[in-house]
C-alpha positions in Angstrom: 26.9 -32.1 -36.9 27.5 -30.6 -33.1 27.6 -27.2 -33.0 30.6 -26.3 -31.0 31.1 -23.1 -28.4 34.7 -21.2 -29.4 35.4 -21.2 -25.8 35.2 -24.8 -26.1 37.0 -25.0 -29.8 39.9 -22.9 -28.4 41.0 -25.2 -25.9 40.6 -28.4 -27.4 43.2 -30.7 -28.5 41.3 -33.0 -30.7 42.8 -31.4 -34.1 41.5 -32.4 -37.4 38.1 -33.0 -36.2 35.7 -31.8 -38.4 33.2 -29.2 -36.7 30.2 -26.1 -36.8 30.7 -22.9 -35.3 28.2 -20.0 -35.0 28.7 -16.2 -34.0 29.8 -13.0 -35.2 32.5 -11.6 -37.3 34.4 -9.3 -35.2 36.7 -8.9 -38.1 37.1 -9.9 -42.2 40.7 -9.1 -43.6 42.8 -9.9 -46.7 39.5 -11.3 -47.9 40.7 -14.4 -46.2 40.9 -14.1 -42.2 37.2 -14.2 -40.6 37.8 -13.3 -36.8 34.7 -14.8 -35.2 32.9 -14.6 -31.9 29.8 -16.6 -30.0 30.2 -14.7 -26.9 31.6 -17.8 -24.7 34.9 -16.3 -24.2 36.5 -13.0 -25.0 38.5 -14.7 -27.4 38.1 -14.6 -31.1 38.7 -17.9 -33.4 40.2 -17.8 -36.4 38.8 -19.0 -39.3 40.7 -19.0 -42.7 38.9 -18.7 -45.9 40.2 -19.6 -49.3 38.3 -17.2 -51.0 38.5 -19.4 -54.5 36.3 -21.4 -52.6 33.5 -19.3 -52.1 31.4 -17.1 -54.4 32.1 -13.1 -54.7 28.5 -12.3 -53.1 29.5 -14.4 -50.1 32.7 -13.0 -49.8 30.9 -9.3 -49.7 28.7 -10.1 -46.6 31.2 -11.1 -44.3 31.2 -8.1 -42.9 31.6 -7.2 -39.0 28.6 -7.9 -36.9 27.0 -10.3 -39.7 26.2 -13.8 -37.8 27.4 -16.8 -39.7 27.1 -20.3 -39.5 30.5 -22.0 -40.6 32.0 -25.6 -41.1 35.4 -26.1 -41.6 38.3 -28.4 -40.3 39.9 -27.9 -36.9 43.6 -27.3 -37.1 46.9 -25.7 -35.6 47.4 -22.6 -36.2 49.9 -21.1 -38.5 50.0 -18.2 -37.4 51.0 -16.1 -34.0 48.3 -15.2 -31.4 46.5 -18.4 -31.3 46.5 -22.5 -30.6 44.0 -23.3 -33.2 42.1 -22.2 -36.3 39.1 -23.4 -38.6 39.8 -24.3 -42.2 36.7 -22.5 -43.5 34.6 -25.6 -45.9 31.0 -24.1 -45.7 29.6 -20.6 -44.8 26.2 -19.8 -44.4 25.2 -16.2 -43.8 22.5 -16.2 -40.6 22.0 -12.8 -40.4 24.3 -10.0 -42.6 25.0 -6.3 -41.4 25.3 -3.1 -43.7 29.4 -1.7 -42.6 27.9 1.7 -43.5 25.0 1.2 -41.6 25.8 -0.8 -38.4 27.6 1.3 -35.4 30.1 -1.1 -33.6 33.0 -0.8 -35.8 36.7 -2.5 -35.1 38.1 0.7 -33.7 37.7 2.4 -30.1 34.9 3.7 -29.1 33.8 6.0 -26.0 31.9 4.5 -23.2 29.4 7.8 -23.6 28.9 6.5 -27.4 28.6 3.0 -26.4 25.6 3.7 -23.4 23.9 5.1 -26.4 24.0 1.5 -28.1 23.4 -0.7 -25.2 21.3 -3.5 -27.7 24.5 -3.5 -29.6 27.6 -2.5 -26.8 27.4 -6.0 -25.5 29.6 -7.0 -29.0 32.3 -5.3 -27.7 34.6 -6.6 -26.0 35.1 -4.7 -22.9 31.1 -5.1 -22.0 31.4 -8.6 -22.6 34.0 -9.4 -20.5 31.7 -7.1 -17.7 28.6 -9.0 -18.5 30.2 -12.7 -18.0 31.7 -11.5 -15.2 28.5 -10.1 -14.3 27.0 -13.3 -14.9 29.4 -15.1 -12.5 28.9 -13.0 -9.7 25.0 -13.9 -9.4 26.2 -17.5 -9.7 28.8 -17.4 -7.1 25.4 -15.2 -4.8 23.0 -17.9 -5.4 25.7 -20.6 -4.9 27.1 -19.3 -1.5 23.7 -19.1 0.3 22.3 -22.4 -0.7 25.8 -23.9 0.7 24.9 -22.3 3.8 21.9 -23.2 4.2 19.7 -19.9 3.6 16.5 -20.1 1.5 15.3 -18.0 -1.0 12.6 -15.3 -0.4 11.2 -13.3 -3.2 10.4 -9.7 -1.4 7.8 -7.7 -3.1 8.3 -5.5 -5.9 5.2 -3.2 -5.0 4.8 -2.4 -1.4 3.4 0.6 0.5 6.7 1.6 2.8 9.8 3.0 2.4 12.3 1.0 4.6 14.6 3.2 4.3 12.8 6.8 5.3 13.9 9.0 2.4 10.7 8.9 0.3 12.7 8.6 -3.0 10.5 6.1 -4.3 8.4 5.6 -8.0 4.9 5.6 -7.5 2.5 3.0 -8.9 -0.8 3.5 -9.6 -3.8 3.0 -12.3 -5.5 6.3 -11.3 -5.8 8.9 -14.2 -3.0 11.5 -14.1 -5.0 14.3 -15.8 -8.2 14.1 -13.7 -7.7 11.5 -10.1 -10.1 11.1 -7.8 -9.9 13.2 -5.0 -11.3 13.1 -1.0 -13.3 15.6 1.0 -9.4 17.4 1.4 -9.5 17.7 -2.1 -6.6 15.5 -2.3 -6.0 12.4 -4.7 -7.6 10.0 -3.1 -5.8 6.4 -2.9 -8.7 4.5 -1.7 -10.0 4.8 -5.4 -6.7 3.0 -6.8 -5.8 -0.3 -7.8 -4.5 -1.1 -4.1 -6.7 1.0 -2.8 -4.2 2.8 -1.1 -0.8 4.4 -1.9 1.8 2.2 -3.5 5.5 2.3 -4.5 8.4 0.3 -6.5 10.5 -1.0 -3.9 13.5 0.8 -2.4 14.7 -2.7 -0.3 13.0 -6.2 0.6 14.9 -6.0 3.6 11.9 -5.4 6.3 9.7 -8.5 4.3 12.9 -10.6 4.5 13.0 -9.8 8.6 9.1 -11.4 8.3 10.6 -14.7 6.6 13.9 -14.9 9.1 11.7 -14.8 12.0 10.6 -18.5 10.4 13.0 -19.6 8.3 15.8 -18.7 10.2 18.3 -17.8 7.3 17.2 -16.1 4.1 18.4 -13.8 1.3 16.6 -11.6 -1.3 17.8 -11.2 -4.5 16.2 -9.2 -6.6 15.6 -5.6 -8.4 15.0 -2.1 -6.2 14.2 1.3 -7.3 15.6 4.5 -5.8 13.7 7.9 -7.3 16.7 9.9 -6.7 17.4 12.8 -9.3 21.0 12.3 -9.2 22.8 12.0 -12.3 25.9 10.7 -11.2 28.3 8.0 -12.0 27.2 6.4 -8.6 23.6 6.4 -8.9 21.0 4.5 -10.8 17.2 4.6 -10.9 16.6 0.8 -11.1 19.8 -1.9 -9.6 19.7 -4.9 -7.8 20.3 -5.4 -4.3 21.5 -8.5 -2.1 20.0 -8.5 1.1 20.2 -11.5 3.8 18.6 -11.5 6.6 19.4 -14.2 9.9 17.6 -14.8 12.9 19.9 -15.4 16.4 22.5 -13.2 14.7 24.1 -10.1 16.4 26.2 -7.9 14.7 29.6 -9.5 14.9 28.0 -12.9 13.7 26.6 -10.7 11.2 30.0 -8.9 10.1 31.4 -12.4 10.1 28.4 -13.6 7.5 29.4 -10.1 5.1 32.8 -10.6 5.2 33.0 -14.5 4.2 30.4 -13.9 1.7 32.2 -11.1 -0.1 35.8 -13.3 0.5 33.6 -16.1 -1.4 32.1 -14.4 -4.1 35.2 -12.6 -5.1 37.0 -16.1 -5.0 34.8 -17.9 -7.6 35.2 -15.0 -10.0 39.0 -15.0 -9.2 39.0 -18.7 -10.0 36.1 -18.8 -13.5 36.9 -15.5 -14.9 40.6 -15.3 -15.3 40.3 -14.1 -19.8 37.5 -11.5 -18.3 39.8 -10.1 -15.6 43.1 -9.7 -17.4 41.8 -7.9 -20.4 39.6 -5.6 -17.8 42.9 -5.0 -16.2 44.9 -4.6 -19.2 41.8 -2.1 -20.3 42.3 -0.4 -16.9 45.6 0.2 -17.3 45.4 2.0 -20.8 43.1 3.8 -19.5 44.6 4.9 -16.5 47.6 6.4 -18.4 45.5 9.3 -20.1 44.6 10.8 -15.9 46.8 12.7 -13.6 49.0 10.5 -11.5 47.4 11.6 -8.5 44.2 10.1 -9.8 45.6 6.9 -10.7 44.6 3.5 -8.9 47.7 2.7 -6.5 46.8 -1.4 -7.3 46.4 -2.7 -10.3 42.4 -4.3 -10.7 43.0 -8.4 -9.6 45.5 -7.3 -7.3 43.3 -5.2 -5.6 40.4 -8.1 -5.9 43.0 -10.5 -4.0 43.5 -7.4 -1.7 40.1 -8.3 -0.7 40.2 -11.6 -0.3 43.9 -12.2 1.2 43.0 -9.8 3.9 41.5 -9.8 7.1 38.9 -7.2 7.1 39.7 -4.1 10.2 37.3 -3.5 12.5 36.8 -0.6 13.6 33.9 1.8 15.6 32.7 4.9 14.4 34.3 7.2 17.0 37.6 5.4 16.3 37.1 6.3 13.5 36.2 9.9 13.4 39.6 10.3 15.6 41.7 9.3 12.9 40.4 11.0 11.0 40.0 14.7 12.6 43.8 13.8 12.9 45.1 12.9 9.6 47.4 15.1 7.4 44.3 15.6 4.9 42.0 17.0 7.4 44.3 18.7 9.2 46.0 20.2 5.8 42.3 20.9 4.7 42.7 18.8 1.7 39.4 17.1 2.5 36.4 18.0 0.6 34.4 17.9 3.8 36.8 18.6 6.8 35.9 16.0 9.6 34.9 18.7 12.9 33.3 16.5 15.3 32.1 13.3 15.9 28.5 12.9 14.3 29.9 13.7 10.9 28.0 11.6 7.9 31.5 9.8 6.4 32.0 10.6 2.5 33.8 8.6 -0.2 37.1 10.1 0.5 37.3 9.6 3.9 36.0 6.4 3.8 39.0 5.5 1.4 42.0 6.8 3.2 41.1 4.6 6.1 41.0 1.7 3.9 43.7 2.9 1.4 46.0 4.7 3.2 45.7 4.0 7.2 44.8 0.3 8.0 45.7 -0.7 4.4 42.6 -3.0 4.3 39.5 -3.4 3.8 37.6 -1.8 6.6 34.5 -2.4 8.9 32.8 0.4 10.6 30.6 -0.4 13.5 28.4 1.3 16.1 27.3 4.4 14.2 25.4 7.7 15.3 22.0 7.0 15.3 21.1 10.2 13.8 22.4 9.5 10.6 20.9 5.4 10.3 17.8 4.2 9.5 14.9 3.5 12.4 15.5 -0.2 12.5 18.9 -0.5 13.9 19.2 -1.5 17.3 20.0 1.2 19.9 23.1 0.9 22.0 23.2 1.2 25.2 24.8 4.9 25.5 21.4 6.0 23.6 23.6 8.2 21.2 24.4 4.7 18.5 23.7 2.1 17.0 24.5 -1.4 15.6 25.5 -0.1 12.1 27.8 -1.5 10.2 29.8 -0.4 6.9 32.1 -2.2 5.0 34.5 0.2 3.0 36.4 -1.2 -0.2 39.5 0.3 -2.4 38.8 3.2 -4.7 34.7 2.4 -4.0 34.4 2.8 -1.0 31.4 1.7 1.3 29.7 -1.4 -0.6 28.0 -2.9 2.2 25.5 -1.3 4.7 24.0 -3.5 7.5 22.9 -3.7 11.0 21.7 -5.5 14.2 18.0 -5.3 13.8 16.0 -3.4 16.6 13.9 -6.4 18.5 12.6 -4.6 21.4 8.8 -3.4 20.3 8.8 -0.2 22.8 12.1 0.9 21.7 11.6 0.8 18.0 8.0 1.9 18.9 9.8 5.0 20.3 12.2 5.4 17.1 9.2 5.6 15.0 7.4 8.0 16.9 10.5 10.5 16.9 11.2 10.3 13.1 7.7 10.5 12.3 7.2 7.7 10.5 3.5 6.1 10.4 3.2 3.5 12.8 0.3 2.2 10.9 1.9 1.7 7.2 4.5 -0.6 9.8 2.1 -2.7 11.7 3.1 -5.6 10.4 6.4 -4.9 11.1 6.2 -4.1 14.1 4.0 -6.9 15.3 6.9 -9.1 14.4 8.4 -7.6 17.9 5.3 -8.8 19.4 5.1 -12.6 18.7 8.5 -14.6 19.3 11.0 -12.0 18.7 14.9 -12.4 19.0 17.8 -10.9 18.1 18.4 -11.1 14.2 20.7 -8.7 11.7 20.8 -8.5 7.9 22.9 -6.1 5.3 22.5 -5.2 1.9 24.8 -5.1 -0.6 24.1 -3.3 -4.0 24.8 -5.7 -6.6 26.2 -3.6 -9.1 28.2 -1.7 -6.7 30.1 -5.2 -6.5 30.4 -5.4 -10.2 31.5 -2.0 -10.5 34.7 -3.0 -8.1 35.3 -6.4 -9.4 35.4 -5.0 -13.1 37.3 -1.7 -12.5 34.9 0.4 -14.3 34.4 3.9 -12.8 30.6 4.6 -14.2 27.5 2.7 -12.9 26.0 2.2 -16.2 28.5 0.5 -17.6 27.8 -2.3 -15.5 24.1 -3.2 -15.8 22.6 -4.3 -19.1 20.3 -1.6 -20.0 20.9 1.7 -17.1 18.0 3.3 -15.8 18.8 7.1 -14.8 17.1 10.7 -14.3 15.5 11.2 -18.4 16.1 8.1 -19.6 14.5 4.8 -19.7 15.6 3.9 -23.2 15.8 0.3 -24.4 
């Protein structure tokens, strides 16, 4: 017999067919009502046991989180809530669970609890509506670049630079910890190690993904990075995954074009495929909402702030446009600002970030042309000397989700850039040969992967979003 999906069972009309199901009892009641889940939909089917049927040590394991294996007789329902039920004929317990034993009981349960179950937290059904939605948005990544025409590049994992300067990275080495070999300066000496030289997870595969554009033309990374900063916030994780595109003959207004249709895209599919997923991580976000102050509350609810996105042409605006309005706003000016705006040259926070896009333009926002104090050494110098071709794109109640640039092409100038933020020229040769043979204008961004399931979903942690977190102590799971 063909085993069946309940996502499939629920909205078919072919009653009376005879058919398998397979998953996990959410709930057993009046020794007759088995509320069953395979994880294809956030929905539970029904299926209706006459318990007459069935013998008493049966009966007793149909307990929640026990995976069964059930044939019955597809049917309307009789009952309110749902189209269809199963007329239970045959039950076969897979795989039973002790109720005093296992932890994911049919009541709530705090997020905090639930990270400290992440094998099991996936049964609920708040993280899996996250994780098909989750699911969905690599889907609608992969699917979006191959429609336009950009190939695949799989960066390195280990690499010895940091492309983004702040020497927050996890080293990797085979060298003994107790007792390393050291050199004549009686430090450890990296010749002796695996790589013969000093080696790190990955922070980005953006500077390898400039290598490939400068062939392929158009190419995206996709693929886990590793940030070794000790900050235990619900912002911040050790390991995530980033999306990083980089495109030869692009400036940076081709290249804000490429983020903003990308995003508009992505956000569209999951609009479209994950309608269940949405409204119950809506309704979720609602409830939950009610408990906080009402200053704290989200002014939009969660898909009409998604179709906020997408229905709206992104603002775009520079950086010293931007540090006007706000040195002028009712917040700065009232002091109601964590960090007061004083001058231009300020490093933009959350909150300011947000009342551009929430409460001034009433959009999503894109900053351009940024100090080049505070950006990276391989964004292209303007003209004035004092910026570069940065850009940000700021979200609703997030924030910034996407940092990119114009990439510098000019060999002497970025030769110069490296030299004055005293970064090795040699760890970068490679890199910066790529000025050297056949270079042209080219820009890229990244865009933090679970930064964008974090906004999509409406959940305010992090770690509620990736499968099993990594943060400062601990790498359980």
């Amino acid at each position: 017999m063909e085993l069946k999906s309940i996502k499939e069972l629920l909205s078919s009309d072919k009653l009376l067919q005879e058919i398998c199901v397979k998953g996990w009892i959410r709930t057993f009641r009046s020794n007759r009502f088995i509320a069953l889940n395979d994880g294809s939909t956030i929905h539970n089917i029904q299926c209706v046991v006459d318990y007459e049927n069935f013998p008493e040590d049966t009966l007793r394991q149909l307990n929640t989180g026990a995976a069964v294996s059930i044939v019955g007789t597809l049917v309307e329902s009789q009952g309110k809530g749902q189209a269809v039920e199963i007329q239970v004929k045959e039950i076969e317990i897979l795989g039973g669970a002790n109720p005093e034993e296992f932890p994911i009981q049919p009541k709530k349960h705090s997020l905090e609890f639930l990270r400290e179950k992440a094998h099991l937290r996936i049964r609920t059904n708040t993280f899996g509506a996250i994780m098909r939605v989750r699911s969905a948005l690599s889907f609608a990544v992969h699917n979006y670049f191959r429609a336009n025409g950009f190939n695949y590049v799989h960066t390195p994992i280990i690499t010895g630079s940091d492309a983004e300067g702040a020497g927050e990275m996890f080293r990797v080495t085979t060298l003994d910890a107790k007792n390393p070999p050291l050199n004549d300066q009686n430090e450890v000496d990296y010749k002796e190690d695996f790589f013969g030289k000093e080696t790190n997870l990955t922070v980005s595969g953006q500077l390898e993904g400039e290598a490939y554009a400068m062939a392929l033309g158009k190419i995206y990374t996709f693929g886990p990075t590793f940030r070794a900063e000790n900050s235990n916030t619900s912002r911040h994780l050790a390991e995530f995954w980033m999306i990083e595109p980089e495109v030869a003959f692009l400036d940076l207004d081709g290249n804000m074009d490429l983020a903003e249709d990308f995003i508009k895209n992505v956000l569209g599919y999951v609009l479209e495929h994950c309608e269940d997923d949405l409204k119950f991580l809506e309704a979720r976000l609602i409830e939950e909402e009610k408990s906080k102050p009402q200053a704290q509350r989200s002014e939009m609810k969660l898909l009409e702030k998604l179709r906020f996105v997408t229905e709206n042409n992104f603002k775009r605006v520079s950086y010293t446009e931007a540090i006007d309005i706000l040195k002028n706003s009712k917040p700065n000016k009232k002091k109601k600002f964590n960090y007061i705006i004083e001058q231009w040259g300020a490093d933009l926070q959350s909150e300011h970030e947000r009342y551009l896009v929430e409460k001034h333009f009433k959009a999503p926002v894109i900053l351009f042309d940024y100090p080049a104090d505070i950006k990276a050494f391989y964004m292209r110098q303007n003209e004035d000397g004092k910026t570069v071709r940065a850009m940000d794109i700021l979200f609703p109640g997030i924030g910034e989700i996407v940092g990119g640039s114009q990439r510098e092409e000019r060999y002497e100038v970025l030769q110069e850039k490296v030299k004055a933020m005293g970064i090795d020229e040699k760890e970068l040769w490679w890199y910066m040969e790529l000025r050297k043979f056949g270079s042209a204008t080219h820009s890229g961004f990244g865009l933090g992967f679970e930064r964008l399931v974090l906004f999509t979903t409406g959940m305010s942690n992090i770690r509620d979003v990736i499968p099993f977190p990594r943060t400062p102590q601990n790498a359980e799971f």
